[in-house]
C-alpha positions in Angstrom: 43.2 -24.8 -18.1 44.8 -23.7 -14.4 46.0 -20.4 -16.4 42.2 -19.5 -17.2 41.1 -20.2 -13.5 42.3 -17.5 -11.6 40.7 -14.5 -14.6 37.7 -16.2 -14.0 37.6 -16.6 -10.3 38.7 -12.5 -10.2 36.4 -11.3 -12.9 33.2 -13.4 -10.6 34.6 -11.5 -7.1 35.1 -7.7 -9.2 31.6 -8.7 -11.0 29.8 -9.3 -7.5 30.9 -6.6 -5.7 29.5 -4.5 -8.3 26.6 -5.7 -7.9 26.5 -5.3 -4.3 27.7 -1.9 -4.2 24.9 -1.2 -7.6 22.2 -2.7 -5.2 22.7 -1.6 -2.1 23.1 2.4 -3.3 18.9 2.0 -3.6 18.4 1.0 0.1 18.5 4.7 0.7 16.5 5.8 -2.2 12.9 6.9 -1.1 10.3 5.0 -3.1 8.2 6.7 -6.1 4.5 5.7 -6.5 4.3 4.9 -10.4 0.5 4.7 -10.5 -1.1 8.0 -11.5 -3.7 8.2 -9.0 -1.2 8.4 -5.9 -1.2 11.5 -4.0 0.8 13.2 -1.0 -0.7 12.0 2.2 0.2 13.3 6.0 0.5 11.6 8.8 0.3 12.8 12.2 2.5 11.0 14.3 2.4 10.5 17.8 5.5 8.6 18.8 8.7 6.5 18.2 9.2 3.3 19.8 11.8 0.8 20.1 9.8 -1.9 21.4 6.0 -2.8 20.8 5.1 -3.4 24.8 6.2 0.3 25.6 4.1 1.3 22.5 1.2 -0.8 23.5 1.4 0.7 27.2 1.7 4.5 25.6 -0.8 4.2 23.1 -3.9 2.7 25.7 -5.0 6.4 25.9 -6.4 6.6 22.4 -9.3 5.3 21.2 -8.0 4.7 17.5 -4.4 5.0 16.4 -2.3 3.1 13.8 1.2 2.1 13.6 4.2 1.1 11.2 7.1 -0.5 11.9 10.5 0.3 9.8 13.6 -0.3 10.8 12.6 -2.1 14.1 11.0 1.3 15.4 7.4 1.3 16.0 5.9 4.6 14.7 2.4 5.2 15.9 0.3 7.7 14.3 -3.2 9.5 15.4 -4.3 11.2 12.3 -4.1 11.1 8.2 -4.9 13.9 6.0 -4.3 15.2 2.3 -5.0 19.0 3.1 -1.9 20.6 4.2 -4.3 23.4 6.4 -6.3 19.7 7.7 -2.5 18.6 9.4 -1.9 21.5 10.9 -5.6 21.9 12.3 -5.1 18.1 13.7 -1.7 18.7 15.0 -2.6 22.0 16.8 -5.8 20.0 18.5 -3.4 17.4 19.8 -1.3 20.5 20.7 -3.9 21.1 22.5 -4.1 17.7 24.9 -0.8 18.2 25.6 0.9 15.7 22.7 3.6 16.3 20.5 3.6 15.9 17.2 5.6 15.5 13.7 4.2 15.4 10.2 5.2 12.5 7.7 4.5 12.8 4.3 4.1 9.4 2.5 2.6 8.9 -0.8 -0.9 6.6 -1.1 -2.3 5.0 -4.1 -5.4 3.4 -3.0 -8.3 5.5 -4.6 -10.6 3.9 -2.5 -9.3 5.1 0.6 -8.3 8.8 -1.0 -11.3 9.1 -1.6 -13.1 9.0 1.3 -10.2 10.8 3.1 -11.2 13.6 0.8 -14.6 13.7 2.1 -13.6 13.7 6.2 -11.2 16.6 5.1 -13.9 18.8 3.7 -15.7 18.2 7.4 -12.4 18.9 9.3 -11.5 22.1 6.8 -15.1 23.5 7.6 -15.1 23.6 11.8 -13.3 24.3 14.2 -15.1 21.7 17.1 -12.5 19.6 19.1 -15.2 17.0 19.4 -15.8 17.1 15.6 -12.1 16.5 14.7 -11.8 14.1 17.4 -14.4 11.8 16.0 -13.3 12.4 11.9 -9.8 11.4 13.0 -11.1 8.3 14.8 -13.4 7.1 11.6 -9.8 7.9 8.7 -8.1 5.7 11.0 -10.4 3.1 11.1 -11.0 3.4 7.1 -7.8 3.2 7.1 -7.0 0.3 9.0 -9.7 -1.3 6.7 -9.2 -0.1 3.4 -5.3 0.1 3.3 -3.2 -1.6 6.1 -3.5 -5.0 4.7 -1.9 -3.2 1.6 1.8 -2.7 2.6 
């Protein structure tokens, strides 16, 4: 019996750490929407925080803004579009204000939500008002914080 022991104990340990090097080779795997209604969507991100009370204290300026937080970083965004000419129309009127910006493309399955996103691009695509895009980014956030933040 003792001369079984030890292949078992060593084929457990080799089987294990397999399996942990098998697992963790996904961590750094970006995920893939399955479902066939998910689409490319932008967001316009404002900031990078490493703590939520900075954030907070950053973001009092805006009227509407959303945030994730991966990784223990608090990413704040202050605009979400599908139309590639829509990000760069938002980005350039926070250009504008004096904000920097990055793009971060994420993908969204939630018809619901990309469908009304569709509709407050078609208004941002057709003018070129500050005030207009001002208030359509205020009213995707807000859908968005309804229709889709519970979600993840």
């Amino acid at each position: 019996m003792k001369k079984y022991l030890f292949p078992i104990f060593l084929s457990t340990l080799i089987g294990t750490a397999m399996a942990y090097l098998l697992i963790s080779s996904y961590d750094d795997i970006e995920p893939v929407s399955l479902s066939k209604d998910a689409e490319d969507v932008y967001y316009i991100q404002s900031g990078v925080y490493s703590n939520k009370d900075e954030m907070l204290e950053d973001m009092t300026m805006f009227e509407n803004y959303i945030y994730n937080v991966e990784d223990n970083m608090y990413y704040t965004y202050f605009g979400i579009t599908k139309n590639e000419k829509n990000e760069e129309k938002i980005k350039e009127f926070y250009k504008q204000k004096g904000y920097d910006t990055s793009i971060r493309k994420k993908v969204t399955d939630n018809t619901e939500f990309l469908t009304i996103l569709g509709q407050y691009d078609d208004i941002i695509k057709n003018t070129d008002d500050s005030n207009t895009i001002s208030v359509v980014c205020n009213q995707v956030l807000s859908k968005y914080e309804e229709m889709v933040a519970g979600e993840y």
